[in-house]
Each structure stands twice: as C-alpha cells, then as structure tokens.
mmCIF file of the N, C-alpha and C atoms, coordinates in Angstrom:
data_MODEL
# 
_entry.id   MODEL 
# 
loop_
_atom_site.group_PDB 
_atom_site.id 
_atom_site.type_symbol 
_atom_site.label_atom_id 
_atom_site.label_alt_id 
_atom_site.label_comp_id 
_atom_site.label_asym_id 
_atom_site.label_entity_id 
_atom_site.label_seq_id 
_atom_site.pdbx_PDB_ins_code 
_atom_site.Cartn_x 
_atom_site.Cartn_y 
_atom_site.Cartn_z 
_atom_site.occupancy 
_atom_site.B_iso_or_equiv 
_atom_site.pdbx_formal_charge 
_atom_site.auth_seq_id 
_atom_site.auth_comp_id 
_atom_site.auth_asym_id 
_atom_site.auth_atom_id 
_atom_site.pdbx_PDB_model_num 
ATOM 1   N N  . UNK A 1 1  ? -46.720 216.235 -37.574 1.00 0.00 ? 1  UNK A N  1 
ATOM 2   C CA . UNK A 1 1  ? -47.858 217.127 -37.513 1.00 0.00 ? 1  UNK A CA 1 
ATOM 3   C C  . UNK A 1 1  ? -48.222 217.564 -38.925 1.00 0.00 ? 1  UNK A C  1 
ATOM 4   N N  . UNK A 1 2  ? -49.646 218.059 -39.057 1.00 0.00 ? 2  UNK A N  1 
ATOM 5   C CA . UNK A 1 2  ? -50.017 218.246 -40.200 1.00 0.00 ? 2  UNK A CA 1 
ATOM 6   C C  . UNK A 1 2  ? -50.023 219.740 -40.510 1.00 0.00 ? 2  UNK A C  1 
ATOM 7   N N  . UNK A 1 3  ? -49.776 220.153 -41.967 1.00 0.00 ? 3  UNK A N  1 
ATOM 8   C CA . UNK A 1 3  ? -49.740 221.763 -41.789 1.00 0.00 ? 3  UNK A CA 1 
ATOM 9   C C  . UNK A 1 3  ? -50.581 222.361 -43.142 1.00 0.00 ? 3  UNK A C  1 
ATOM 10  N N  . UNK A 1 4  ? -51.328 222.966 -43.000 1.00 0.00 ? 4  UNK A N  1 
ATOM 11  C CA . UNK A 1 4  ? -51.696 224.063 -44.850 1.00 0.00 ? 4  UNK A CA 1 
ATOM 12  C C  . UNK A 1 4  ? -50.991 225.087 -45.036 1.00 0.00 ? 4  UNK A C  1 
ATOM 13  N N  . UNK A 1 5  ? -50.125 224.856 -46.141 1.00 0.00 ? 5  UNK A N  1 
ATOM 14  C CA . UNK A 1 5  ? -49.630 226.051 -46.157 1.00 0.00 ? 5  UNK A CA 1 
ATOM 15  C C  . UNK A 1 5  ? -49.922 226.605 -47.542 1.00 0.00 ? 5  UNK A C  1 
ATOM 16  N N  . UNK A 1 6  ? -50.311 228.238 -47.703 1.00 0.00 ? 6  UNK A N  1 
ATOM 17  C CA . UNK A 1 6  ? -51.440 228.374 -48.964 1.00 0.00 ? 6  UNK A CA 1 
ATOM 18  C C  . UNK A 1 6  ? -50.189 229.623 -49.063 1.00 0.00 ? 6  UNK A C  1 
ATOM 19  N N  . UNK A 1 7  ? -50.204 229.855 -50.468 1.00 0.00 ? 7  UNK A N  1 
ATOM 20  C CA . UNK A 1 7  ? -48.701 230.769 -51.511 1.00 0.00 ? 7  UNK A CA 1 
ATOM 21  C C  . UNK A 1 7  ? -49.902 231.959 -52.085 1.00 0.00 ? 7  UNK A C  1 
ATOM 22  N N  . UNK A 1 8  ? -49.635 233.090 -51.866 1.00 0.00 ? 8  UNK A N  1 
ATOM 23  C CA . UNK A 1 8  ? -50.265 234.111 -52.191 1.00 0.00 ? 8  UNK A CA 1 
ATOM 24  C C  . UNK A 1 8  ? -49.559 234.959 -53.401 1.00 0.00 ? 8  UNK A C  1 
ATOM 25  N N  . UNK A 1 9  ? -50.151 235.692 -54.156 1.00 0.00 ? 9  UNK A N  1 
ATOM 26  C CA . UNK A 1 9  ? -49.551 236.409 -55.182 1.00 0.00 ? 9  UNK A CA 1 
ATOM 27  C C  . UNK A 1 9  ? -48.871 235.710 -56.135 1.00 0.00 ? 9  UNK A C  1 
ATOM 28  N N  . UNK A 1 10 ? -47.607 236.282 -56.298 1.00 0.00 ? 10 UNK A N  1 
ATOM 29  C CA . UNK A 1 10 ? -46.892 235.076 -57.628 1.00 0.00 ? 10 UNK A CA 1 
ATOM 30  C C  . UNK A 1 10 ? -46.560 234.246 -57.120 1.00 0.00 ? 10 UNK A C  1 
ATOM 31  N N  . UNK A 1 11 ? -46.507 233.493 -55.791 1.00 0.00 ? 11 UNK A N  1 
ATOM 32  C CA . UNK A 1 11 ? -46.072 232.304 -55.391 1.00 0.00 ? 11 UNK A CA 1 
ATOM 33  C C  . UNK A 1 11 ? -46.698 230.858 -55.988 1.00 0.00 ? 11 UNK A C  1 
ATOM 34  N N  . UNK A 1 12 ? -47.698 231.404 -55.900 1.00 0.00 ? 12 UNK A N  1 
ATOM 35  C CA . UNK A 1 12 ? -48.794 230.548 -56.962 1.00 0.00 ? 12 UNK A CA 1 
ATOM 36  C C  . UNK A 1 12 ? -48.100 229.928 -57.873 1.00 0.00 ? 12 UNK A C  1 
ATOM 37  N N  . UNK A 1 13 ? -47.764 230.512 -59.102 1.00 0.00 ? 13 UNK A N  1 
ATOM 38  C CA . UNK A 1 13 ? -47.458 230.360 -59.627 1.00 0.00 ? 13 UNK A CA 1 
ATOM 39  C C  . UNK A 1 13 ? -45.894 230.099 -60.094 1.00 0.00 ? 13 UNK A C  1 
ATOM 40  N N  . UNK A 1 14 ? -44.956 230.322 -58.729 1.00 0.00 ? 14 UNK A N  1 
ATOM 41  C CA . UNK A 1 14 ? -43.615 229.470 -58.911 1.00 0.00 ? 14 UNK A CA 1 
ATOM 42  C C  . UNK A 1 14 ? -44.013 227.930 -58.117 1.00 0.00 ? 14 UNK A C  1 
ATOM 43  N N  . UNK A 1 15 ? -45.381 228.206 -57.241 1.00 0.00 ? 15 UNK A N  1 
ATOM 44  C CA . UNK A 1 15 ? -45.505 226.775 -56.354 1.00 0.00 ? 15 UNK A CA 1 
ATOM 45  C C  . UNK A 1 15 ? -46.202 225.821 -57.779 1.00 0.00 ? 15 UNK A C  1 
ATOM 46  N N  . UNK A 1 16 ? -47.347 226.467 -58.347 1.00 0.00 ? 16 UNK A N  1 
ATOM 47  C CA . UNK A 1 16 ? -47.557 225.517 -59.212 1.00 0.00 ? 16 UNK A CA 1 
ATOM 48  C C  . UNK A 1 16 ? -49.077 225.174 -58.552 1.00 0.00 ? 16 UNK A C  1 
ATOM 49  N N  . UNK A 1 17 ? -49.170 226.065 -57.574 1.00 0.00 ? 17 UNK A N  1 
ATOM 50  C CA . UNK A 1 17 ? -50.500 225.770 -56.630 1.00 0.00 ? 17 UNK A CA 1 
ATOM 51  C C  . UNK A 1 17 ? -50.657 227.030 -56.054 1.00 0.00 ? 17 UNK A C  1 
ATOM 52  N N  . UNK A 1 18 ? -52.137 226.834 -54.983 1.00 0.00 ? 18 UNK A N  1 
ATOM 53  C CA . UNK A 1 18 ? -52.291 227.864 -54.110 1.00 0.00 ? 18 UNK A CA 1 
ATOM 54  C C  . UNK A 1 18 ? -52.353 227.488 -53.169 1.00 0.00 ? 18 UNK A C  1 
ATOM 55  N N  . UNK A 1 19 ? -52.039 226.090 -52.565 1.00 0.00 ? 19 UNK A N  1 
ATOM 56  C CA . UNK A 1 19 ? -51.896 225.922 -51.217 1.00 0.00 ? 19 UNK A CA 1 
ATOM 57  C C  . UNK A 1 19 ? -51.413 223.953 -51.307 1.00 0.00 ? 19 UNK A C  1 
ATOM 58  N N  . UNK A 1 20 ? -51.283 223.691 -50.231 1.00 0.00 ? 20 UNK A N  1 
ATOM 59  C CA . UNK A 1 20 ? -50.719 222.230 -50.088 1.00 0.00 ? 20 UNK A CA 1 
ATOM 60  C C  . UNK A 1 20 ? -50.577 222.197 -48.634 1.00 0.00 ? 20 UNK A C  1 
ATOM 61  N N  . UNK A 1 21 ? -50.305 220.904 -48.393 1.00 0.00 ? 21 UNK A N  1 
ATOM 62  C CA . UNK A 1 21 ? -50.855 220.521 -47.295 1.00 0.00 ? 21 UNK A CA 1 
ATOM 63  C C  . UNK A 1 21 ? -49.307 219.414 -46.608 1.00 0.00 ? 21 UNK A C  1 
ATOM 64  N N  . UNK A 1 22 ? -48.327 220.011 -45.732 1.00 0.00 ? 22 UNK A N  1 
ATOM 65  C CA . UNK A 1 22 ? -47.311 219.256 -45.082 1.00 0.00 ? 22 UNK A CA 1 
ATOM 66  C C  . UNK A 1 22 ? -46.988 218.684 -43.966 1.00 0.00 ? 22 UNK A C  1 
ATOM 67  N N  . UNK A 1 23 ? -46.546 217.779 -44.247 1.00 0.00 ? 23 UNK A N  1 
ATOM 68  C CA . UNK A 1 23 ? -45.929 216.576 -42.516 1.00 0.00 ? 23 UNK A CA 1 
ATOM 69  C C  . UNK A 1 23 ? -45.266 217.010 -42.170 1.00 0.00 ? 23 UNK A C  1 
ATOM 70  N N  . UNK A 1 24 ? -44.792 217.411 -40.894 1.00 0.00 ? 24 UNK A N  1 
ATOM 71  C CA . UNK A 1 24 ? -43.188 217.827 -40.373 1.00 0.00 ? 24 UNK A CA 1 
ATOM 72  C C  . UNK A 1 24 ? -43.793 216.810 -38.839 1.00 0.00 ? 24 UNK A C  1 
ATOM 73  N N  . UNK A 1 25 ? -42.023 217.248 -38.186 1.00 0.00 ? 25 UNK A N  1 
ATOM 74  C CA . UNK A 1 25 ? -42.245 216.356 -36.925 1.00 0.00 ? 25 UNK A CA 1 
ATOM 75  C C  . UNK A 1 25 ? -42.663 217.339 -35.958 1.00 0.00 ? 25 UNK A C  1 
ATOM 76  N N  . UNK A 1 26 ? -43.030 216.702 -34.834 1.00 0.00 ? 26 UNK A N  1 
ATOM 77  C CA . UNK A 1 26 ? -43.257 217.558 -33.529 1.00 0.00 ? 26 UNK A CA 1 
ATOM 78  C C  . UNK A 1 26 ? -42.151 218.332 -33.329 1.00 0.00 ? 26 UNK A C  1 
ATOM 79  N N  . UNK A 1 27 ? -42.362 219.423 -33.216 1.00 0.00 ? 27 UNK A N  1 
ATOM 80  C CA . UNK A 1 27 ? -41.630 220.530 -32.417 1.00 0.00 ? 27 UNK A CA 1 
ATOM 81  C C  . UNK A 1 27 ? -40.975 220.938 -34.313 1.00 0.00 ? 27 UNK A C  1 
ATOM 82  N N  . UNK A 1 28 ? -41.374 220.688 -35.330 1.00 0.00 ? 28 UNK A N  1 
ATOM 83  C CA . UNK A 1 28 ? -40.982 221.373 -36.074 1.00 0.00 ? 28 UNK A CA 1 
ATOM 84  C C  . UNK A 1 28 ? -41.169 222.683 -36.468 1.00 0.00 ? 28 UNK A C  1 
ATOM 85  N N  . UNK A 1 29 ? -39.843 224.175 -37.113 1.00 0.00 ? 29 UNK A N  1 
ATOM 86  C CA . UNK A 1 29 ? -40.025 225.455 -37.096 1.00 0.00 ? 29 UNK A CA 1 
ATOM 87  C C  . UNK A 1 29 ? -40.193 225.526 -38.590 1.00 0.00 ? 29 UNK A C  1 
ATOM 88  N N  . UNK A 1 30 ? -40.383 227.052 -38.439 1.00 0.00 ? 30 UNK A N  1 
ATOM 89  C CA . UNK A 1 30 ? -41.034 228.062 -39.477 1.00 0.00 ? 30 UNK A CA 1 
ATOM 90  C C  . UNK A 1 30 ? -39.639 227.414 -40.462 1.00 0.00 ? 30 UNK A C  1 
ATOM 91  N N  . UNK A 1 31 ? -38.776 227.601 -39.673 1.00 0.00 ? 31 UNK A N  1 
ATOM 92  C CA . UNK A 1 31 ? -37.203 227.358 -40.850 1.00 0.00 ? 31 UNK A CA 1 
ATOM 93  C C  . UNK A 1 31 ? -37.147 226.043 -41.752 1.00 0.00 ? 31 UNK A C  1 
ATOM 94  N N  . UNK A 1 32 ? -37.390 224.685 -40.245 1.00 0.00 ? 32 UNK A N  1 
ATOM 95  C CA . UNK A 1 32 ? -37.743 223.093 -41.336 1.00 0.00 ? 32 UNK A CA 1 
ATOM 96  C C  . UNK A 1 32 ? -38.827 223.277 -42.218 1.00 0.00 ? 32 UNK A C  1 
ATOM 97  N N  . UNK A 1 33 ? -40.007 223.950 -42.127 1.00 0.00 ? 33 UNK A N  1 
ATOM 98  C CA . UNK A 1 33 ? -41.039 223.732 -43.169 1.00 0.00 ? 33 UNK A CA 1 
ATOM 99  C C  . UNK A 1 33 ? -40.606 224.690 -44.474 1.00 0.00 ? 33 UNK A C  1 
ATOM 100 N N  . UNK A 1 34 ? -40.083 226.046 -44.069 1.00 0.00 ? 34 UNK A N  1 
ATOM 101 C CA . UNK A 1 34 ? -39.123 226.263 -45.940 1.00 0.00 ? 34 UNK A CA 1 
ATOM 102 C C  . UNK A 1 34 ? -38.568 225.157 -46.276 1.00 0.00 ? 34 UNK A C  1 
ATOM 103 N N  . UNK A 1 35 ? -37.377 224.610 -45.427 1.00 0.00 ? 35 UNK A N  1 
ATOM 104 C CA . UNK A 1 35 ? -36.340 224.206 -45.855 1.00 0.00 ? 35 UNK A CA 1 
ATOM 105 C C  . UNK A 1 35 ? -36.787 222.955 -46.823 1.00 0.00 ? 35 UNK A C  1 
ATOM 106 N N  . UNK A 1 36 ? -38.373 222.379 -46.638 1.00 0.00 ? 36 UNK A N  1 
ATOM 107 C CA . UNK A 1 36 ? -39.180 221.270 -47.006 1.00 0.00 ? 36 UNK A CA 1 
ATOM 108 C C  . UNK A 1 36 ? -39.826 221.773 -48.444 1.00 0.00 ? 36 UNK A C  1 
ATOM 109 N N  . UNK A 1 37 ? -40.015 223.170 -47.900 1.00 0.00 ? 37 UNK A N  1 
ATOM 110 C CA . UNK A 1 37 ? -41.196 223.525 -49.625 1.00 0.00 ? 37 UNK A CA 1 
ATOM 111 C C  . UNK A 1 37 ? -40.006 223.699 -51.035 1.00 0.00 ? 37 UNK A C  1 
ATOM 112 N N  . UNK A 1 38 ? -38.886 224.351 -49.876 1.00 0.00 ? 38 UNK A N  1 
ATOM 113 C CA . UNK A 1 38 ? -37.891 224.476 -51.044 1.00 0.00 ? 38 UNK A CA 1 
ATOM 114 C C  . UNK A 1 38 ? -37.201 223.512 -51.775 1.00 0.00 ? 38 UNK A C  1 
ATOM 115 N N  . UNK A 1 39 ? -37.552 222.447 -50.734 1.00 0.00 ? 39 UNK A N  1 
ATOM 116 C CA . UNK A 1 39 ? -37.145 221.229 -51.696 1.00 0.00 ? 39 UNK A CA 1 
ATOM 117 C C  . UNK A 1 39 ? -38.409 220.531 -53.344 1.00 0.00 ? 39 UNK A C  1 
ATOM 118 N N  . UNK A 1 40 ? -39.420 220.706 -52.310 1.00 0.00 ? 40 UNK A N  1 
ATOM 119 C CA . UNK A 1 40 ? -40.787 220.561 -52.778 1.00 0.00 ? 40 UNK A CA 1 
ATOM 120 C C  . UNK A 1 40 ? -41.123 220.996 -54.230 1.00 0.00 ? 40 UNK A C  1 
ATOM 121 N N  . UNK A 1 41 ? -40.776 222.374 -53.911 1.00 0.00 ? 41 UNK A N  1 
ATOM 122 C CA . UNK A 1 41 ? -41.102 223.446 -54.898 1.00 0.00 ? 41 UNK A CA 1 
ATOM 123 C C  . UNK A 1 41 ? -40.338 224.435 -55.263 1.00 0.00 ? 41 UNK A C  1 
ATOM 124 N N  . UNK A 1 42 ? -38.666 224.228 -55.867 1.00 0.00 ? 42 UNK A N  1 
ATOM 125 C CA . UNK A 1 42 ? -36.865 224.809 -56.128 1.00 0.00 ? 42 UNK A CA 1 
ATOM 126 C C  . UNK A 1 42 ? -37.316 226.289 -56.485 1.00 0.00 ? 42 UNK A C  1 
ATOM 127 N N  . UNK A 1 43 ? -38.315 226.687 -56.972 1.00 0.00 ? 43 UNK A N  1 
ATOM 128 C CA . UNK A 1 43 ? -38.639 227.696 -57.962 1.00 0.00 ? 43 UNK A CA 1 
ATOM 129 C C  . UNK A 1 43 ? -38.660 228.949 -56.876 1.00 0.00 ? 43 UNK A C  1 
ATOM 130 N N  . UNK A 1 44 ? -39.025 228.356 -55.596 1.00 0.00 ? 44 UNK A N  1 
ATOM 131 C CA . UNK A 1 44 ? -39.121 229.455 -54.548 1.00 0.00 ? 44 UNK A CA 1 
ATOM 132 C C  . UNK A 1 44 ? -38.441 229.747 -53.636 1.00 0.00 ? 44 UNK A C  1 
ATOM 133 N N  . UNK A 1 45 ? -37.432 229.161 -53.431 1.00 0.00 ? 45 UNK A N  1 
ATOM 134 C CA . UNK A 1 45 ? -35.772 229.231 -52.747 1.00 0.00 ? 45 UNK A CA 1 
ATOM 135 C C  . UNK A 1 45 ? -35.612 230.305 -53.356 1.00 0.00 ? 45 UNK A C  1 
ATOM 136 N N  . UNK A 1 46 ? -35.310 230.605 -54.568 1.00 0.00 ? 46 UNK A N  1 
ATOM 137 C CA . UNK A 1 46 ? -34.503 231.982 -54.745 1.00 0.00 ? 46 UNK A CA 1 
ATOM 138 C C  . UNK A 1 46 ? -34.891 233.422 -53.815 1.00 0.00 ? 46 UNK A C  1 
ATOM 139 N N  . UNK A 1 47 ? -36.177 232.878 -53.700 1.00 0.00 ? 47 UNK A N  1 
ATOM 140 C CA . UNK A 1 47 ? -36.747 234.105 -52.276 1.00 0.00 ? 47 UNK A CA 1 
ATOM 141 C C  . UNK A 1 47 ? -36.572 234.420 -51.232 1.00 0.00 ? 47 UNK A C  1 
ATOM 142 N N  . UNK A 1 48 ? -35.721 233.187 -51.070 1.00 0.00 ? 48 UNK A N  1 
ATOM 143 C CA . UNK A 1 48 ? -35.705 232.404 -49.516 1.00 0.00 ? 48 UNK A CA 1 
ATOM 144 C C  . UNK A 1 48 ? -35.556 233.780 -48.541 1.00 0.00 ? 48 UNK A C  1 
ATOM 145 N N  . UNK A 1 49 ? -34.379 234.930 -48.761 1.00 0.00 ? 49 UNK A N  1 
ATOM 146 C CA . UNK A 1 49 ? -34.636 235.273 -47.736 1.00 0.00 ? 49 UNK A CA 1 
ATOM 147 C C  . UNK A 1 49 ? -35.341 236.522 -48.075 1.00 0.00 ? 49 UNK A C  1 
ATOM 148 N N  . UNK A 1 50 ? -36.084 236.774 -48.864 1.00 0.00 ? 50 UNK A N  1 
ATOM 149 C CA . UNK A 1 50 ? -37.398 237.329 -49.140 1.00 0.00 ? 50 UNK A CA 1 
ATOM 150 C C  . UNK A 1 50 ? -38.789 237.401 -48.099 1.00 0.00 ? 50 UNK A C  1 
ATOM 151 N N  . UNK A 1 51 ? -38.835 236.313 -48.506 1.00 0.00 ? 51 UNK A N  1 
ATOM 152 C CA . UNK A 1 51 ? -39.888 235.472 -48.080 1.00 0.00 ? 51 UNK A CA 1 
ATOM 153 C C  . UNK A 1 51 ? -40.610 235.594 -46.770 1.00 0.00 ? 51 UNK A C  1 
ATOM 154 N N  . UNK A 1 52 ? -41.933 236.248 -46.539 1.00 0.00 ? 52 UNK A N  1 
ATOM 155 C CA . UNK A 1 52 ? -42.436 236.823 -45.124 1.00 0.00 ? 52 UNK A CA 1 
ATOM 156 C C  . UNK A 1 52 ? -43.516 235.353 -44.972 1.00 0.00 ? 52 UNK A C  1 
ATOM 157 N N  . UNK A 1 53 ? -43.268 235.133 -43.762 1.00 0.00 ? 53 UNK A N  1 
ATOM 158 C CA . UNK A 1 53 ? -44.643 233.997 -43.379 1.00 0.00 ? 53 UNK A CA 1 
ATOM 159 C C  . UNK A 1 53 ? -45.363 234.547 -42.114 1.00 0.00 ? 53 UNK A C  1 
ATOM 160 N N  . UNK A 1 54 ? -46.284 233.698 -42.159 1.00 0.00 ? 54 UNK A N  1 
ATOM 161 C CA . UNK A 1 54 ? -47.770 234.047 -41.408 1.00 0.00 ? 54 UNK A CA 1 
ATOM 162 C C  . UNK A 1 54 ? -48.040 232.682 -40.770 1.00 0.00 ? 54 UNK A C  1 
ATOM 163 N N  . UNK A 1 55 ? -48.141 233.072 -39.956 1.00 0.00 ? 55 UNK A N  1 
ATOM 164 C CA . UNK A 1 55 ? -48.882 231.557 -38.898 1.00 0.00 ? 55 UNK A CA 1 
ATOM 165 C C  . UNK A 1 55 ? -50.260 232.242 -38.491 1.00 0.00 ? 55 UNK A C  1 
ATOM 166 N N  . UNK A 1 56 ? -51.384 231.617 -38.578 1.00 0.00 ? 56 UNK A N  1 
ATOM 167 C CA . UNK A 1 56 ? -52.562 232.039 -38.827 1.00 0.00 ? 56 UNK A CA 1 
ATOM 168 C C  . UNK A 1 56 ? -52.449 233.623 -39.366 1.00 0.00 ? 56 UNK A C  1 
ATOM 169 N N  . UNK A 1 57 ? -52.398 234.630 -37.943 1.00 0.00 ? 57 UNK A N  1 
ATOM 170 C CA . UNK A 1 57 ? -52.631 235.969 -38.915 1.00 0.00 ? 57 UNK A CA 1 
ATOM 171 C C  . UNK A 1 57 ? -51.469 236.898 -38.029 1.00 0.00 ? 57 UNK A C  1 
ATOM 172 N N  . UNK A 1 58 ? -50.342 236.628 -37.894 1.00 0.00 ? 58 UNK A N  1 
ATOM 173 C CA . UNK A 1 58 ? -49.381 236.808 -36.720 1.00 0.00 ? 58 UNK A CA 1 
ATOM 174 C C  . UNK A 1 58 ? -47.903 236.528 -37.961 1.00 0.00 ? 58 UNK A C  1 
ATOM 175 N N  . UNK A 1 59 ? -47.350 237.472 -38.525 1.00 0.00 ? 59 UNK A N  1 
ATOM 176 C CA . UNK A 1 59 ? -46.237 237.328 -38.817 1.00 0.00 ? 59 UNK A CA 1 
ATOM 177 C C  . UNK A 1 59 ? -45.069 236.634 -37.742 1.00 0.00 ? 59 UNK A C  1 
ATOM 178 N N  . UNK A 1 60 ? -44.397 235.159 -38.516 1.00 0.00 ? 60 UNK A N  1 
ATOM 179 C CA . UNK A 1 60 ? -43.548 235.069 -37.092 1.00 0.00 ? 60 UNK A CA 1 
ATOM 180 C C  . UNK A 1 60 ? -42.229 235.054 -38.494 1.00 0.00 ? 60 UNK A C  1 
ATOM 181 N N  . UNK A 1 61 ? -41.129 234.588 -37.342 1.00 0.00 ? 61 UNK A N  1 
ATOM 182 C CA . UNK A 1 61 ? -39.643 234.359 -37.597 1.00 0.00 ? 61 UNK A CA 1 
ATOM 183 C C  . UNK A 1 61 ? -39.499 232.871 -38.077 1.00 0.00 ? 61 UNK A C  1 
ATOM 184 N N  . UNK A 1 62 ? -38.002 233.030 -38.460 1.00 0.00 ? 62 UNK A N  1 
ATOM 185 C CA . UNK A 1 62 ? -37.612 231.296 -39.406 1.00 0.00 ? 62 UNK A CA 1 
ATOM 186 C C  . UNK A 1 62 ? -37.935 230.002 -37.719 1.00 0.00 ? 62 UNK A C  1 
ATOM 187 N N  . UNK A 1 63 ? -37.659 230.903 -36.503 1.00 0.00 ? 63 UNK A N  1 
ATOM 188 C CA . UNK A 1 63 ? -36.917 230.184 -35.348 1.00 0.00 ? 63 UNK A CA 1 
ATOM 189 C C  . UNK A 1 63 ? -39.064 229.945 -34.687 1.00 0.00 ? 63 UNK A C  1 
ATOM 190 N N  . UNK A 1 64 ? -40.142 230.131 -34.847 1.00 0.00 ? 64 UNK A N  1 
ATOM 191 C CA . UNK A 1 64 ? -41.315 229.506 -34.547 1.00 0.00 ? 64 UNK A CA 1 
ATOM 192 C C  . UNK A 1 64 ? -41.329 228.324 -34.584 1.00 0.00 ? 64 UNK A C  1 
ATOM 193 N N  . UNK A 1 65 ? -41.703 227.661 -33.319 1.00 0.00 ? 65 UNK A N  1 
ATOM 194 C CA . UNK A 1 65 ? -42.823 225.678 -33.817 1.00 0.00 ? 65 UNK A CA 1 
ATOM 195 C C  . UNK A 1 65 ? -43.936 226.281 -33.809 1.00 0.00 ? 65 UNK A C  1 
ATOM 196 N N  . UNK A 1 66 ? -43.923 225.429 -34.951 1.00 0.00 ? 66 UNK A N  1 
ATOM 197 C CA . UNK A 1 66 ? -45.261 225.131 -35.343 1.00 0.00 ? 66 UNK A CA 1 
ATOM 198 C C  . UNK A 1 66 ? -45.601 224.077 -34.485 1.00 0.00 ? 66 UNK A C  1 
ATOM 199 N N  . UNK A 1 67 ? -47.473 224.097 -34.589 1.00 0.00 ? 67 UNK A N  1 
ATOM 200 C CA . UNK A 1 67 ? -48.470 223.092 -34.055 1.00 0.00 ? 67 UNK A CA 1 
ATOM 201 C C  . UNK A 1 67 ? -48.737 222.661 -34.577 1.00 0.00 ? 67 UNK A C  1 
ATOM 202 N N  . UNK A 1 68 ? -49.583 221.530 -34.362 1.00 0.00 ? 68 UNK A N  1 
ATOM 203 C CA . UNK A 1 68 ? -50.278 220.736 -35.498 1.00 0.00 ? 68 UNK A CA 1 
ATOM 204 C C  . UNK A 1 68 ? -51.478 221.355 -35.726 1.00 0.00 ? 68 UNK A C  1 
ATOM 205 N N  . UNK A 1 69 ? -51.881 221.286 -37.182 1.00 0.00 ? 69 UNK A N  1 
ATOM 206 C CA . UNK A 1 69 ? -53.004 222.484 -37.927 1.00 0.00 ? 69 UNK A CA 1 
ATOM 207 C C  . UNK A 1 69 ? -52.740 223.452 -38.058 1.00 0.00 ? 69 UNK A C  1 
ATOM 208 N N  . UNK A 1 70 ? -51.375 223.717 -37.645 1.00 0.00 ? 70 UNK A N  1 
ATOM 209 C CA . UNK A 1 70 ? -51.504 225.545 -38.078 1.00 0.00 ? 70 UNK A CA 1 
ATOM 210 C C  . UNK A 1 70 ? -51.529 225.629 -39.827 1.00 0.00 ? 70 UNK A C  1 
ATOM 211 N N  . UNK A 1 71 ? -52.063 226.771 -39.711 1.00 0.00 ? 71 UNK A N  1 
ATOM 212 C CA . UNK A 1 71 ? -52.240 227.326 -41.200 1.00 0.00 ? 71 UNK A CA 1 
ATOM 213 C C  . UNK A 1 71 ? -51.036 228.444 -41.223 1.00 0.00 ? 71 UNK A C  1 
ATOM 214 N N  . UNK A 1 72 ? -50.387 227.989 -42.680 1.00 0.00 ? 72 UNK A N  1 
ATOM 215 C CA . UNK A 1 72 ? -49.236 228.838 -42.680 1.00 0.00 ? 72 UNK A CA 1 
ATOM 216 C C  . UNK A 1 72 ? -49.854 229.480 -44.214 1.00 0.00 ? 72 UNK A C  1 
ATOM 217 N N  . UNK A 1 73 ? -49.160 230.925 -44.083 1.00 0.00 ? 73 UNK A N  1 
ATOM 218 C CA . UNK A 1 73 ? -48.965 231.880 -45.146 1.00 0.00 ? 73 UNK A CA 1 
ATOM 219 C C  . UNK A 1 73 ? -47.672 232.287 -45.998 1.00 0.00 ? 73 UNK A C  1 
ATOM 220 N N  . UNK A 1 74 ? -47.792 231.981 -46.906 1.00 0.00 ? 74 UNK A N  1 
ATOM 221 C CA . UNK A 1 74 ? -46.203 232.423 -47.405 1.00 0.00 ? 74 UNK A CA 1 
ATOM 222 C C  . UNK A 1 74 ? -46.575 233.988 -48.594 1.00 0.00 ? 74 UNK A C  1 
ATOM 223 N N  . UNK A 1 75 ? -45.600 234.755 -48.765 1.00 0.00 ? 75 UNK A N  1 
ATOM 224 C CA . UNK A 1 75 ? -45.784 236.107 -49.288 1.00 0.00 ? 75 UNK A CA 1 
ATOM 225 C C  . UNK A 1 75 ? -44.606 236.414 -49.751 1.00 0.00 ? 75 UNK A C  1 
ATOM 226 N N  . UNK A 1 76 ? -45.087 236.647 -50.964 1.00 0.00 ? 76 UNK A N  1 
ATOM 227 C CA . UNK A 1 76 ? -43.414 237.647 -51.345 1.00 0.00 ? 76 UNK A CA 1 
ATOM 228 C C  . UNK A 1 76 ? -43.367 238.738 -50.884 1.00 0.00 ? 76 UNK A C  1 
ATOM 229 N N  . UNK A 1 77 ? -41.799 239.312 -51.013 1.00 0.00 ? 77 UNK A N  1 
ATOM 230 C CA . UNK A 1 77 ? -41.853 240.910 -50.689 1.00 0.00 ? 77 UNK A CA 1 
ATOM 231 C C  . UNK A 1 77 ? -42.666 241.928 -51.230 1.00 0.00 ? 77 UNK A C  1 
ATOM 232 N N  . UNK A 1 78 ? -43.049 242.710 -50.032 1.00 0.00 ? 78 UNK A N  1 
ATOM 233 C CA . UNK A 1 78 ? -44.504 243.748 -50.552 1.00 0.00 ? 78 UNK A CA 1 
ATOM 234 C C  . UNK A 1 78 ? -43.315 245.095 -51.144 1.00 0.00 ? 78 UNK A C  1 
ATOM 235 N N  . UNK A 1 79 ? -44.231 245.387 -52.639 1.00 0.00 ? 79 UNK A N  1 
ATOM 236 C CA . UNK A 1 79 ? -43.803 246.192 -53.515 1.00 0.00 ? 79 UNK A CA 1 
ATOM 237 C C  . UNK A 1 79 ? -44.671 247.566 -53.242 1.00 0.00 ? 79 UNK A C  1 
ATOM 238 N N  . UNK A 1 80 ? -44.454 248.520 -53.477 1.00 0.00 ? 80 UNK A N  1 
ATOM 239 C CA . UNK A 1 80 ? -45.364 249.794 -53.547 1.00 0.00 ? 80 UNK A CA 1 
ATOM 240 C C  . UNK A 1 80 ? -45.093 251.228 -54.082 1.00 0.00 ? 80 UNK A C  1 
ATOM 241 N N  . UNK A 1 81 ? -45.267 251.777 -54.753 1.00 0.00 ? 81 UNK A N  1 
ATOM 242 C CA . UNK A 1 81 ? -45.055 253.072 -55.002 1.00 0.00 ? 81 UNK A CA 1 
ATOM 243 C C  . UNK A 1 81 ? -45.496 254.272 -54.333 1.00 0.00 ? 81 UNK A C  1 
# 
C-alpha cells in the first residue's frame, strides 16, 4: 500500500524533507512504517519514543493499520511555556 507521510516542525529538517511518499504491505501498522522511516531517515529514531503521529487528523498508537492512501503526520514533542 501506498502512504504520504509529511514531517512537521524540525522534522523537516532531521528528514531532509517535508514529506515522502511509502510502500508498506497490507495490513501494515503505525509501528512498521517508523520502523521503515527510521531506517530511511537514522536522524529521527532518536525520537522514536517521542514521536506523536496522525493518521489523517486522529492521533493514533504504534499498534494502527494503516490503509492504502492514508496520509500520515509525524510531530515532535509539543514544547510550551
């Protein structure tokens, strides 16, 4: 299945992009598609368990399948004073 997955804030810039576009298999989760970017893109593992995702506009867990087309969100931890 096909997936977009677009890096917001400084992710950008450890991805090297603002979004990209991944294969996984049917019935693949929120967990195989890190486990793919982190290979992809090493710079953003150190976040790993940081790291909040978005399936369209619905925060889910590592344990979600994905569909084919979903649009994924990745986010670092929200900072605030």
């Amino acid at each position: 299945m096909r997936l977009r997955v677009q890096f917001y804030s400084y992710f950008k810039e450890l991805a090297g992009c603002a979004e990209t576009e991944e294969l996984l298999p049917a019935g693949g989760t929120v967990e195989g598609l890190l486990q793919q970017l982190y290979g992809r893109f090493p710079r953003l593992a150190r976040l790993e368990r940081s790291t909040l995702v978005a399936v369209g506009v619905e925060y889910q867990g590592r344990d979600y399948v994905l569909k084919d087309g979903d649009e994924v969100s990745l986010f670092p931890p929200v900072q605030g004073g």
